[in-house]
C-alpha positions as a printed NumPy array, in Angstrom:
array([[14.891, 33.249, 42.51 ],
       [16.281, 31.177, 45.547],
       [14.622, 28.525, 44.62 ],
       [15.638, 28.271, 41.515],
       [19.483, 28.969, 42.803],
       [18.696, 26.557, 45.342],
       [18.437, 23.301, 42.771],
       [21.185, 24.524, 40.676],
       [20.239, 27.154, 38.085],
       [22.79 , 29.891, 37.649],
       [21.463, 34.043, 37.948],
       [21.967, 34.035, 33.883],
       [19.335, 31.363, 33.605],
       [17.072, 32.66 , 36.042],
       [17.487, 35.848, 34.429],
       [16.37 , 34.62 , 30.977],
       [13.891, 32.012, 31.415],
       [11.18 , 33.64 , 30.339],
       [12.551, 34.643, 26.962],
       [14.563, 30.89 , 27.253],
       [14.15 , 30.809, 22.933],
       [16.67 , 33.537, 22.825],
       [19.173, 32.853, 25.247],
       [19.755, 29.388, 23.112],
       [23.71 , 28.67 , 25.224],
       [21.766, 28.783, 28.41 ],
       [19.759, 25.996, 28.813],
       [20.228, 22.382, 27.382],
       [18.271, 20.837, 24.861],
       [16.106, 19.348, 27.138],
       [15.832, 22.231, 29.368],
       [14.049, 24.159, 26.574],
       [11.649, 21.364, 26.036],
       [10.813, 21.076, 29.556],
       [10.32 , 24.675, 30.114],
       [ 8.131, 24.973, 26.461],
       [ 6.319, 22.007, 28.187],
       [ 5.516, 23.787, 31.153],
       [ 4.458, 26.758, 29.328],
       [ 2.315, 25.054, 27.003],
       [ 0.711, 23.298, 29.827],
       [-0.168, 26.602, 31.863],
       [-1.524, 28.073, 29.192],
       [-3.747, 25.901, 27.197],
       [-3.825, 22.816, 29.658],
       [-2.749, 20.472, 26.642],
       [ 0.767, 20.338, 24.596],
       [ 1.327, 19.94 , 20.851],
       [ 2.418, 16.151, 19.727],
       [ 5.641, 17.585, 18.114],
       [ 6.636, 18.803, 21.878],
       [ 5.952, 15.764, 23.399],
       [ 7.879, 13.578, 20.906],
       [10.568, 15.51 , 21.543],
       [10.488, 15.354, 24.915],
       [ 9.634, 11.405, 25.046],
       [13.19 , 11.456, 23.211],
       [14.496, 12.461, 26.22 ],
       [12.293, 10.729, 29.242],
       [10.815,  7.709, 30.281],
       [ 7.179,  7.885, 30.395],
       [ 7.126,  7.953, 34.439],
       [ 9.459, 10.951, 34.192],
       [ 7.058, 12.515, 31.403],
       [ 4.369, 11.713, 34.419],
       [ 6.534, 13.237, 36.736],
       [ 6.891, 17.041, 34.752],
       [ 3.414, 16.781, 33.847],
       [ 2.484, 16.355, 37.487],
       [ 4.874, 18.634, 38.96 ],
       [ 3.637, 21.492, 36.493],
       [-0.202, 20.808, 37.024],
       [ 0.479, 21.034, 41.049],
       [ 2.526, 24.316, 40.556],
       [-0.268, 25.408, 38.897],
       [-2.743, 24.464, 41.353],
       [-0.671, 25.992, 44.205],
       [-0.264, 29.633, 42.246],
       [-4.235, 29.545, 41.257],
       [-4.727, 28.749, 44.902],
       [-2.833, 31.323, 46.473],
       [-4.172, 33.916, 44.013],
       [-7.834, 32.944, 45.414],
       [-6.712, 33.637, 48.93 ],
       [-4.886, 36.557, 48.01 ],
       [-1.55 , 35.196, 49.296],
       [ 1.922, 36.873, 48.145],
       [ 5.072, 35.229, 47.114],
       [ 7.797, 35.725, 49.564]])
């Protein structure tokens, strides 16, 4: 959570960003998309083409890069810890 405090997201968000869909006031437009992105991508390691011409709506293809990056190395980081058995702090 201090992370997420720490680049601007407010408790309320934090607190419903898993069930994002039904907190609709809470998050922007694009801040759904990104986080259905993200969840799409750690999931099924793909997205749908309806998601991703929404979000191309949105962001330039480097900035598409950019999410698509930044979600596969979170990713990587939480499937590597779990290997080593390493805890969040």
């Amino acid at each position: 959570m201090a992370l997420g405090q720490r680049v601007g997201l407010a408790t309320s968000q934090l607190d419903c960003i898993a069930t994002h869909d039904d907190h609709p006031a809470e998050f922007t437009e694009l801040e759904h998309l990104v986080i259905r992105y993200a969840e799409q991508l750690t999931a099924s390691a793909t997205t749908d083409e309806a998601l991703d011409q929404a979000l191309r709506k949105h962001l330039s293809d480097r900035e598409l890069v950019e999410l698509s990056v930044t979600v596969a190395l979170a990713n990587a980081t939480t499937r590597i810890c779990n290997a080593l058995k390493i805890e969040a702090d």
